[in-house]
Structure formats: structure tokens, C-alpha cells
C-alpha positions as CSV (number, residue, x, y, z in Angstrom):
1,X,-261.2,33.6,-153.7
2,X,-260.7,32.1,-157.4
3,X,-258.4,29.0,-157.4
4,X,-255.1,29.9,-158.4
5,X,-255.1,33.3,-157.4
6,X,-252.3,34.6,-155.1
7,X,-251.0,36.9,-153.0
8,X,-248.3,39.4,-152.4
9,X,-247.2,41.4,-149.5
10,X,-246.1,44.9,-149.7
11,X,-244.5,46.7,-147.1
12,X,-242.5,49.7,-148.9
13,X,-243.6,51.1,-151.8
14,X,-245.4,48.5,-153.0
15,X,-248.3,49.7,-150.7
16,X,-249.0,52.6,-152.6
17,X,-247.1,52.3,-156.0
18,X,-248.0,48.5,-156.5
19,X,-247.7,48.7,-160.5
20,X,-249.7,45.5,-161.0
21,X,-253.3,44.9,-160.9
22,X,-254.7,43.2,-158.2
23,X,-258.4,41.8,-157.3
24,X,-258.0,42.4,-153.6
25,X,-256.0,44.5,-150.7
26,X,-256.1,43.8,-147.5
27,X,-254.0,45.4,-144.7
28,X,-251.6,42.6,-143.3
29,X,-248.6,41.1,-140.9
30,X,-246.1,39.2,-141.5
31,X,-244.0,37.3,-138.5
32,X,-240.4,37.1,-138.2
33,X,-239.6,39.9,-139.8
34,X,-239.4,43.7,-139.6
35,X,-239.4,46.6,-142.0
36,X,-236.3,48.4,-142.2
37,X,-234.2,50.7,-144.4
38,X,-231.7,48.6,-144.8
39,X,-231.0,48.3,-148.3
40,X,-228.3,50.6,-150.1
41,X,-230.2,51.8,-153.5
42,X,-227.7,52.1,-156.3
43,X,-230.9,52.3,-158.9
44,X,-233.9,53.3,-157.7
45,X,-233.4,56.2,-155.1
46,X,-229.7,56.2,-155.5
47,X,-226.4,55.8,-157.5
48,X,-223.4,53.3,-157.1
49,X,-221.3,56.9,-156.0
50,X,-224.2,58.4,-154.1
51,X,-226.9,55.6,-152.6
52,X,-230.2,56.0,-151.4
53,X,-231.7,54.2,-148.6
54,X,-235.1,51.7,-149.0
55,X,-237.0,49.4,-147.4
56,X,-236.7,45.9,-146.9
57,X,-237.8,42.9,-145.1
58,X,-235.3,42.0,-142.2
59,X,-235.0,39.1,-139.8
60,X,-236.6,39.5,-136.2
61,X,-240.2,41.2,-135.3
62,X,-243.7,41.7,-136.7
63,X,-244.2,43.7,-140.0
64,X,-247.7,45.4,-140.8
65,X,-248.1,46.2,-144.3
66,X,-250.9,45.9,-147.1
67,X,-251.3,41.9,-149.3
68,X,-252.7,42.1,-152.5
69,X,-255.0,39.1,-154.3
70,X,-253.6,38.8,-158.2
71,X,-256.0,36.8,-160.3
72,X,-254.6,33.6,-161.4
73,X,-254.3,34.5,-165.2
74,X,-252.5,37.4,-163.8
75,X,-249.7,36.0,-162.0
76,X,-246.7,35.4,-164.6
77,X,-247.1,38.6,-165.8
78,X,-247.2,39.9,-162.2
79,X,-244.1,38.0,-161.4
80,X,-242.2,39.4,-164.5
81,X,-242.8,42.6,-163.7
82,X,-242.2,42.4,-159.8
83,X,-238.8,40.4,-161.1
84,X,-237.9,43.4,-163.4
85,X,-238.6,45.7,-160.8
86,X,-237.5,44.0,-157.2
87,X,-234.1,41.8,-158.7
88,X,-232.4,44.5,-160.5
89,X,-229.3,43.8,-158.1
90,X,-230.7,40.9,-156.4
91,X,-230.4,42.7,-153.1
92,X,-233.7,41.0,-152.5
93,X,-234.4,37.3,-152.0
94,X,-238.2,36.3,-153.0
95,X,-239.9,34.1,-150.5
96,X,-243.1,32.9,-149.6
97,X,-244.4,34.2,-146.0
98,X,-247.3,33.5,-143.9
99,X,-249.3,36.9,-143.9
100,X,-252.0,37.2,-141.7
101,X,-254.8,39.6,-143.1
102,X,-257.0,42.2,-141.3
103,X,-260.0,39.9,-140.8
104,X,-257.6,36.7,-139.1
105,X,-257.6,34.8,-142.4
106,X,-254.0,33.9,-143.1
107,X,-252.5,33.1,-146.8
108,X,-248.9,32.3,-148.0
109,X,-247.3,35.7,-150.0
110,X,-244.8,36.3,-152.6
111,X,-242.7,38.9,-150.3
112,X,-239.2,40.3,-150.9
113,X,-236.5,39.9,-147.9
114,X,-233.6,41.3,-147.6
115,X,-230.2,39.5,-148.2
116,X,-227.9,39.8,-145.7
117,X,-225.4,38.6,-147.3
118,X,-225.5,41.1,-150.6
119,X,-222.9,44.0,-150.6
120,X,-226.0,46.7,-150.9
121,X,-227.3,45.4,-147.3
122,X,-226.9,47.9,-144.4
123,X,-225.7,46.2,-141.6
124,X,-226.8,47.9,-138.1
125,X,-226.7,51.3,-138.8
126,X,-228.2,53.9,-136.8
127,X,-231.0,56.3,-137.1
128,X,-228.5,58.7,-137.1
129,X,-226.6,56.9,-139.9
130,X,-230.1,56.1,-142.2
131,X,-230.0,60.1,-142.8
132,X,-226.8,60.9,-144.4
133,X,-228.2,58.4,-147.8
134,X,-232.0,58.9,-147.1
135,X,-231.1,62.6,-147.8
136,X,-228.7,62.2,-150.4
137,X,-230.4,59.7,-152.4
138,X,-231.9,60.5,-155.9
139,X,-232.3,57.7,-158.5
140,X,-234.1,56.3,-161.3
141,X,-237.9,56.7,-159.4
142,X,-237.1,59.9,-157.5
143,X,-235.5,61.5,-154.2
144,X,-235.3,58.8,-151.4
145,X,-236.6,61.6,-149.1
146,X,-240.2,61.4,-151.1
147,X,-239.9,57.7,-150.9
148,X,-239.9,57.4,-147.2
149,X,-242.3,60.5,-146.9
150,X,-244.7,58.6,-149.2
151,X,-244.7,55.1,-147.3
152,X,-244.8,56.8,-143.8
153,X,-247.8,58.5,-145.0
154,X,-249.6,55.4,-146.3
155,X,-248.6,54.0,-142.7
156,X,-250.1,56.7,-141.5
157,X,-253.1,55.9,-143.4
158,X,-253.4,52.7,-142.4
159,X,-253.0,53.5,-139.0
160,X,-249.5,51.3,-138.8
161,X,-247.1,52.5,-136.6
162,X,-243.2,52.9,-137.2
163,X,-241.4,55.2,-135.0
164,X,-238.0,54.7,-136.8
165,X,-239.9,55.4,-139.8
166,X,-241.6,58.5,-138.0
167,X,-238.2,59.5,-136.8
168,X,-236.9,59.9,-140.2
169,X,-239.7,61.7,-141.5
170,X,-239.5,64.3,-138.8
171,X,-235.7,64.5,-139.2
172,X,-236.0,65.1,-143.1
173,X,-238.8,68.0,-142.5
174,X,-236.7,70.0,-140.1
175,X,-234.2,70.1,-143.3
């Protein structure tokens, strides 16, 4: 690995929709934190008067998920656009976690964790709850149903598990 180069951990659709280039991908974990949908999307796969439903990193629990490697001259522009793309209602707080990659090796990653504290976080609702704006939920990049369709299947993929991920998924294709 170059020095300077860096990493950042996907767990949504950054997995399969990363949007900047990247040297490396490795399937990864991340302790102390689970995915979840737990975020109220007012841009992306929702509206202010009709919200989607995304992902996000919450306290408590193990997340798998996929780290890239960014080449070093790569990484301001990387961070701009992730910036642009992540922050839009700072819903998101960027941290640096400890991911642990597929072959033991472990590096620090630019990861985006939910904010408890931000109006557009969904507090404790249930899996019966998550479907009402899952299934409503059409924004700027699409219907949130495709969204969670698309990152189940890379889970799938990738041979991650997620059974409230799985349960939503099978919900949305009785509809």
C-alpha cells in the first residue's frame, strides 16, 4: 500500500454505487456499530412531505460491509465528493473507524455514522414501521424500495447476512 493512501468503509450503497475511484476493495467489519435503516431521507430516496428510509451506521454490534483503498492524490477529491454526497443534511457524522479487512489486516476508515441527535434519525422503530417510508420513498437517486433491494443483493453477494435487511426485502416483494 502507497503511503498516503486511505480508506473508506461502505456499508449501504456505497458498496455497489461507490462513485469514486478506488485502488482496492476488500470486504470488511467494523465494531461497535450496526447497519440499520435508520435515517429519514428527505433527498435522496425521499421528500421532506414523503421520506424514504436508508442506511446508516448505528451504535451497538458488528457491521460487515466492503473498504475501499483511494490513492493518496485521490483523496481531497474523494472527500469532496463523499462531502457533497453524504452531508447534504448532515444526518451523518464522518468518523474514522477501525475496519478489519477480509484477510485480518486492520486499517482506520473514513465511515459515515448516524447522528442520533439530527431530526432525520429514526429512533427505534420497528420492522413493521421501516416499511410504511421504505415503500413510499422516491427521491433524487430513485425509489427507496430499489435502494434496499440493491444493497441486500450485494450482501447477498458477499455472502453478508442481514435478516432485518432480508426481512424487508421479502416484505417489499410480496407487494
Amino acid at each position: 500500500m502507497a503511503q498516503g493512501d486511505f480508506w473508506v468503509f461502505g456499508y449501504g450503497s456505497l458498496m455497489w454505487r461507490p462513485g469514486f475511484a478506488y485502488e482496492e476493495r476488500r470486504k470488511a467489519e467494523v465494531v461497535g456499530y450496526h447497519r440499520a435503516l435508520c435515517i429519514y431521507s428527505h433527498v435522496h430516496r425521499g421528500t421532506q412531505e414523503k421520506p424514504g428510509l436508508v442506511l446508516g451506521l448505528d451504535l451497538g454490534g458488528a457491521c460487515a460491509g466492503v473498504a475501499f483503498r483511494v490513492a493518496a492524490d485521490l483523496k481531497d477529491a474523494t472527500l469532496a465528493y463523499l462531502r457533497e454526497r453524504e452531508q447534504i443534511t448532515l444526518v451523518y457524522r464522518e468518523v474514522v473507524v477501525r475496519a478489519r479487512l477480509d484477510d485480518g489486516q486492520e486499517v482506520a476508515a473514513l465511515a459515515y455514522v448516524a447522528d442520533r441527535g439530527h431530526p432525520q434519525y429514526a429512533r427505534y422503530l420497528s420492522r413493521e414501521e421501516v416499511l410504511r417510508p421504505v415503500r413510499q420513498g422516491v427521491g433524487q437517486s430513485g425509489a427507496n424500495p430499489d435502494y434496499v433491494r440493491s444493497t441486500y443483493d450485494h450482501l447477498v453477494e458477499l455472502a453478508i447476512e442481514d435478516d432485518d435487511l432480508a426481512w424487508v426485502v421479502a416484505r417489499l416483494s410480496a407487494d
